[in-house]
N, C-alpha and C positions, 0 to 999 in steps of 0.2 A: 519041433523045437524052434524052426525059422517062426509059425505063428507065434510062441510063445514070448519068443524074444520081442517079434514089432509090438507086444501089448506092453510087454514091460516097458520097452523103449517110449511108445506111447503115454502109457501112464506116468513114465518119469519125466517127461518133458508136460502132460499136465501139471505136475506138481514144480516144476519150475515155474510154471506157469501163475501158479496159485502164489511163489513167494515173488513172482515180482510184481503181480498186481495187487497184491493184498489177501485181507482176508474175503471170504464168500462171504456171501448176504445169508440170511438166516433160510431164506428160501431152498437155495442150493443144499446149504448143508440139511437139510431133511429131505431133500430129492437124492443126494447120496446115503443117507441112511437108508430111504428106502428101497435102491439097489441092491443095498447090503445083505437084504435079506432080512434084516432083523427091527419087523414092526415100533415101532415108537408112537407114544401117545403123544404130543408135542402140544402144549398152549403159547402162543409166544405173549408174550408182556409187553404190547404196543405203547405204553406209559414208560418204557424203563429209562430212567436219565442217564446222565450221559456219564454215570459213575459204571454204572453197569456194561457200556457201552466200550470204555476204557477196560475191566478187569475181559470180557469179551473177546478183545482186541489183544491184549495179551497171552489168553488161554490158547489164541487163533496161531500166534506167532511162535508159541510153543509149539503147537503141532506143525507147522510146516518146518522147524527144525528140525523135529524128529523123524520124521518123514527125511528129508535130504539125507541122515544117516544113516536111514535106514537102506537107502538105496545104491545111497555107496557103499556100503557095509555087506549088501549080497544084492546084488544085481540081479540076478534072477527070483528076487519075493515078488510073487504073483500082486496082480493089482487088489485081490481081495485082500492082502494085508494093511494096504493102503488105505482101500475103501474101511477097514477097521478103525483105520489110527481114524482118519474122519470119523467116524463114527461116535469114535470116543471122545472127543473133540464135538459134538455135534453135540454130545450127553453131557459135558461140563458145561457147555454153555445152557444147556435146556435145567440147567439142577437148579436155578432161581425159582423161587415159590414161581407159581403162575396166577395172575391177577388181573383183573377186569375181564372184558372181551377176548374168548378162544379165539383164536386163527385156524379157519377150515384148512384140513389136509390139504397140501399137494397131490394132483395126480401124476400119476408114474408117468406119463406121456408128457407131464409139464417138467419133469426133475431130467428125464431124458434129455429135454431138448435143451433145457439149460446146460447139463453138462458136455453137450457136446457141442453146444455153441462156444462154451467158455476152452476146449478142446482145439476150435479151428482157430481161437483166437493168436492174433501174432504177439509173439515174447517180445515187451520192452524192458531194456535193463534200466531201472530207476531202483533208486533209494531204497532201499525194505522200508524202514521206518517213515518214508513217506509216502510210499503206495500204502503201507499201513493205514497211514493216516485217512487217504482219497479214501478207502474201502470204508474206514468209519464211520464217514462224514457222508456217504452214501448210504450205508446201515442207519441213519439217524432214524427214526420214528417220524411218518407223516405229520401226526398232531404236536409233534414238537415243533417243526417249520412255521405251522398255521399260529401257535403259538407266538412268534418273534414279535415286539414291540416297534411301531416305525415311529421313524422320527421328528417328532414334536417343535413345531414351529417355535422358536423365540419370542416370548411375550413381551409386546411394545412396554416401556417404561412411561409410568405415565406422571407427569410434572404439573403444577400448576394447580388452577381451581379447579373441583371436578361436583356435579350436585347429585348428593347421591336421594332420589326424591325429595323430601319437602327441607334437604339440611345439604350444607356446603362444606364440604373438605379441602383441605389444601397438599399435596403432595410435594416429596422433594426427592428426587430420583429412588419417586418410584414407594417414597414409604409415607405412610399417613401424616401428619404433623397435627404433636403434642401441645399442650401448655400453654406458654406464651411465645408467639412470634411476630416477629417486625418481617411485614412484607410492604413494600414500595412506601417505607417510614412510615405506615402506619401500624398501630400492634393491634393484636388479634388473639381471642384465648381459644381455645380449642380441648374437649373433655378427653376424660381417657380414651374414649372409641373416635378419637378425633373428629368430631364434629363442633363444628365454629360455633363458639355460645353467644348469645343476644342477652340484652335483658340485667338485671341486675345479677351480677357474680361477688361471692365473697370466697376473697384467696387469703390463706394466711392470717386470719381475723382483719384483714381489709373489704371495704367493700368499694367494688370497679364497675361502671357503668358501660357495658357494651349496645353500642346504637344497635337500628332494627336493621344496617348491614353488615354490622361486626364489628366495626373500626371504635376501639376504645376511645372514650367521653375523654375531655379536658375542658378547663375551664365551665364558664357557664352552661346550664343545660335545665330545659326544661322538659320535668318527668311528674308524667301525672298531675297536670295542675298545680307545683311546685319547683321553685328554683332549689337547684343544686348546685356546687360548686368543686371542680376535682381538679389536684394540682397537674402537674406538666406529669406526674409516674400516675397518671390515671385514681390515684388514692382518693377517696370520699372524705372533704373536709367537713368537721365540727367545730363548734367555737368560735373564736374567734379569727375572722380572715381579711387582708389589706386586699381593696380588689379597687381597682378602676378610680385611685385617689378620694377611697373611701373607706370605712369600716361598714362588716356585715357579719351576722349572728347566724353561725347554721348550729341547729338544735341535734342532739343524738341522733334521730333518725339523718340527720342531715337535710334537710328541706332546711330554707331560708327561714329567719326569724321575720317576723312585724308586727309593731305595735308596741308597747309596754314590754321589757326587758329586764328580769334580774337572773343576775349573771352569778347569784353568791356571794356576793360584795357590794356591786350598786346597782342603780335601775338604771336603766337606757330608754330611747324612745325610737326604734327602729320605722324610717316610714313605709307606709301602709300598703304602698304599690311597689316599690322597687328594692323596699330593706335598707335602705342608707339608713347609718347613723345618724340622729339630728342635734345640733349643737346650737346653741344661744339661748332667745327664748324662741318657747315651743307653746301653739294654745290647742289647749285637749279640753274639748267637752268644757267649754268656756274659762277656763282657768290656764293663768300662765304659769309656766316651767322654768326654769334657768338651767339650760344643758352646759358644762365647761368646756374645755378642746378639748378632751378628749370622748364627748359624749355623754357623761358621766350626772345624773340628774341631782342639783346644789340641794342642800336646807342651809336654815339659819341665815347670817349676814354673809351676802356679796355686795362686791363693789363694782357699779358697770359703768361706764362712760363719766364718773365723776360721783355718781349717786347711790346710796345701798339702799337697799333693798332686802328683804326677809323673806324668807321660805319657812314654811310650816314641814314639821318632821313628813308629811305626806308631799311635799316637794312644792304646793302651789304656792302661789306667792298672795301672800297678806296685804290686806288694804284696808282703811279703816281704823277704828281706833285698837290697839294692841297693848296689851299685858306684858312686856318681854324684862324676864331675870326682876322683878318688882318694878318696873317704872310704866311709865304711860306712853303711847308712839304714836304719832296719828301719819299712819302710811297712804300711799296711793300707788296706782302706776307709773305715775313717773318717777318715786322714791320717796324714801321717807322726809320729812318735813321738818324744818328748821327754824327760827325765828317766829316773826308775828307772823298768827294764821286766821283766817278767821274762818271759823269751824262750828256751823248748827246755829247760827243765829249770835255769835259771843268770839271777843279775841282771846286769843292762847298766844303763847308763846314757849316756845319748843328752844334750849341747848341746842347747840353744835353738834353734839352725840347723838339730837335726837328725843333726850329726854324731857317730858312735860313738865313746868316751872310752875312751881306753887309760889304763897305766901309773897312779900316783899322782892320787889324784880328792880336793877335798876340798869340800866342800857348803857351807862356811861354818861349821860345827858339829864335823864329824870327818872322821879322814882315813879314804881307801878305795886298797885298792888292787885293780886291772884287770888283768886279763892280756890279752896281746898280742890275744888273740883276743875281748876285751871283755869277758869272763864277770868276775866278784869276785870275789875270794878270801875264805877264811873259814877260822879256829883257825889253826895254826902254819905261818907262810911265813918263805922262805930267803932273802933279799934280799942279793945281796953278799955271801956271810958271817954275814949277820947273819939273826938269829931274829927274826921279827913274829908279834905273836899279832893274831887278828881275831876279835874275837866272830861270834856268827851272824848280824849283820845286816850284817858287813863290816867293822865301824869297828874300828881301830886300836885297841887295849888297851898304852897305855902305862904298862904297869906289870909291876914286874921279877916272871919268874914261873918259878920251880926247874923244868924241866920234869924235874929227876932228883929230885926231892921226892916223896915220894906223900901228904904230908899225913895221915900216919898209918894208913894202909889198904894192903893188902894190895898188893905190884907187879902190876899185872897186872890187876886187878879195876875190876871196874865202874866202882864208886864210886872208884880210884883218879883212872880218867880224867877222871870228872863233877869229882871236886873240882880238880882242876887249870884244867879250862875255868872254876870258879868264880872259882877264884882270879886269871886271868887278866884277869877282869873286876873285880874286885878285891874279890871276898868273901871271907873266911877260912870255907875248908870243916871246918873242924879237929871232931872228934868228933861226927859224926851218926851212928853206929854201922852197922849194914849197912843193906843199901839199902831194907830193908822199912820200917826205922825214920827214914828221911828223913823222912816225909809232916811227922814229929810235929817236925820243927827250921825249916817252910816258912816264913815271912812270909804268903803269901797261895798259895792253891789255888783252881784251878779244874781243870773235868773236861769241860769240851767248847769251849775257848774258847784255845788255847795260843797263845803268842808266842814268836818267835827270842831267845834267850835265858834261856830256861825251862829247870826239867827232869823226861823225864820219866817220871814214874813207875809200878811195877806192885808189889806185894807176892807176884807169884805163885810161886808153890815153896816158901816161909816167909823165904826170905832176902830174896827180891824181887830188881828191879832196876832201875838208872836209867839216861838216856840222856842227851844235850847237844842241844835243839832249834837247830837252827841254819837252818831253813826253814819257811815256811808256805802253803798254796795251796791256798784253798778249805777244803774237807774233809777232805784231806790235809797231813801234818806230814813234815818230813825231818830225821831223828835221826840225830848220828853217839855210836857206844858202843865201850868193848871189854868183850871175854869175851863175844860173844855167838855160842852154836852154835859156839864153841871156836875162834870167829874173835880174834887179841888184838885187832884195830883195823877197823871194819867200818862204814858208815853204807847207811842205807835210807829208803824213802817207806811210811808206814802210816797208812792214813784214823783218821781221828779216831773215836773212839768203836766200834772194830772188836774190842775187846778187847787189843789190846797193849799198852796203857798204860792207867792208870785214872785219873790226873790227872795234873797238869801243874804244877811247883810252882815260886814264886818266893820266893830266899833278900836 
């Protein structure tokens, strides 16, 4: 009885033993099943989480309950009652399927020694529920521990420019940058995978020029052998643009304009190297232009510095004689012409306006007469029937003149002619004896300097001979004569001081 009792006593202070350290390791409890007596196939579930691990821990705490009751309840139940309730306890927790890797039996020399080391162990009083817990967190599964995740260093944030191979990103704590951004005032576009774009970009139906290190274009720029022009918001100008106290044409692709310009409305003349607009005149491929202020290429009548001038519907400007609205214009480059001209060998006479003067002209002073073709007439015109004389500078000589008179000189002769044109003009030619001896009847002589109206003179052969000046131009004199070179009526052009005449004389 005294043995009987130190077992029980014994086994009852194991089992105090068991609720104040917790539950046994799975080891143990199959090293007391096999005490028991009553063989067990056992696989343990080395994977089992820690839900299994929890319901375990609970079945465990149940049994060392019931076990304390037991024993206060009959003090003398042998320890194989005990070793039962384990038992049963050892078989709830083994009822989970069994998966993966078996666990080889315990031998009975290893379940021994275990329970009687856990036997000499000394009772501490702690917590159930937290010896509970220690016992758990000791049952845990090796490859669960090997399992735990360590802790992963803080990844640096990275700011600023960053190149990720052959392309440059820009970061702002830490996250790529989009779209467009203003870094150190200048802007920068950047695609969806945030990579800095070069090159030409269209956003928005705009087109933005990014240089070859990112920093958006403004103002002038040359791309590809052509200028471009982009405002202050990076936008690609067309049309027209004020730039550098001047006009310039960028065409739909936007490259600058040059050369010949129609805009839809007028022509311009954009120059050749740099695009300015050109204004005034302008000479293209030998012809001049008339540009106005604002560039704008003139037709028809302008008025410049005092004088107009005419443009052809093709903008160049006319010179020459002209057709305009039915009249006649005899233009040049300096402007159109006015007054007496003397135009192709013949005088004209041009209006104020411009227009060429036919028929009967008179200037305020004397009359002129025009022929249809504009040219003047000069010495004896047939009008109607009737006879006009015109001195050589055109005017009208009215005054009755014998044109079958010879004024005492020979029919036919020189001098018959000269004095007839004198007398027309209203000199009396009468006795100046042959023509060598005119010099000595002049009024006034000169020898390099003649005027229409003159006449003029040579002594050569002994007789000499005279002529009727009736033109002047330049260097050159236009004389009409008879009997010359066996012509009766003849007139010609001879420079001044060439020997054909030796003065020039007025009666």
């Amino acid at each position: 009885m005294i043995e009987n009792a130190k077992k029980i006593v014994n086994t009852k202070n194991t089992f105090k033993s068991l609720s104040t350290v917790g539950l046994l390791t799975l080891s143990t409890v199959l090293s007391l099943t096999f005490l028991s007596g009553h063989p067990v196939n056992v696989h343990a579930d080395v994977a089992t989480n820690q839900n299994n691990q929890t319901k375990q821990t609970s079945n465990q705490q149940s049994l060392v309950s019931a076990t304390s009751h037991a024993m206060s309840s009959n003090v003398h139940s042998t320890a194989s009652s005990a070793v039962s309730s384990v038992s049963k306890a050892s078989s709830v927790a083994s009822s989970k399927p069994a998966s993966q890797t078996p666990v080889a039996k315990p031998q009975a020399s290893q379940a021994v020694s275990s329970v009687a080391s856990q036997a000499k162990a000394p009772v501490k009083s702690a917590a159930p529920v937290q010896a509970t817990k220690s016992v758990a967190q000791s049952a845990a599964p090796k490859v669960a521990a090997t399992a735990a995740v360590k802790p992963v260093a803080k990844p640096v944030e990275v700011n600023g420019w960053q190149k990720q191979g052959n392309t440059w990103q820009y970061f702002t704590k830490g996250a790529t940058s989009k779209g467009w951004q203003n870094i150190n005032k200048t802007w920068y576009y950047f695609d969806n995978q945030g990579k800095m774009t070069t090159g030409w970009s269209k956003q928005a139906n705009t087109w933005y020029y990014l240089q070859n290190w990112g920093g958006m274009a403004q103002k002038w720029q040359w791309v590809n052998n052509n200028w471009y022009y982009f405002q202050n918001s990076g936008t690609m100008t067309t049309g027209w643009s004020w730039s550098n106290n001047n006009w310039y044409y960028l065409n739909n692709g936007g490259d600058m304009h040059r050369g010949w310009l129609w805009d839809g409305h007028n022509w311009y003349i954009n120059e050749r190297t740099n695009g300015e607009t050109l204004y005034n005149w302008q000479s293209v491929n030998g012809q001049w232009y008339l540009m106005d202020h604002s560039g704008r290429m003139q037709t028809g009548w302008e008025q410049m510095n005092g004088q107009w001038y005419h443009m052809a519907t093709g903008g160049n400007l006319q010179t020459g004689w002209q057709v305009i609205n039915n009249n006649w214009y005899y233009l040049t480059n300096n402007g159109m012409k006015t007054g007496w001209n003397w135009v192709n060998g013949a005088w004209y006479n041009f209006a104020g306006w411009g227009g060429m003067n036919t028929g009967w002209y008179n200037d305020g002073h004397n009359w002129y007469l025009l022929s249809d073709a504009g040219w003047m007439y000069t010495n004896r015109v047939t009008v109607g029937n009737k006879l006009y004389y015109f001195n050589g500078a055109g005017q009208w000589q009215n005054h009755p003149v014998d044109w079958n008179n010879n004024y005492g000189y020979y029919a036919g002769q020189c001098t018959a002619y000269a004095a007839k044109m004198l007398a027309a003009e209203g000199v009396s030619p009468y006795g100046f004896g042959n023509a060598a001896q005119w010099i000595d009847h002049a009024s006034q002589v000169t020898y390099n300097d003649p005027k229409i109206g003159m006449i003029a003179w040579t002594n050569a052969g002994g007789y000499g001979h005279v002529a009727y000046v009736d033109n002047v131009s330049g260097s050159w004199v236009h004389v009409s004569e008879a009997n010359f070179n066996g012509q009766a009526y003849s007139s010609r052009w001879v420079r001044i001081n060439d020997g054909s005449f030796r003065a020039y004389l007025t009666f």
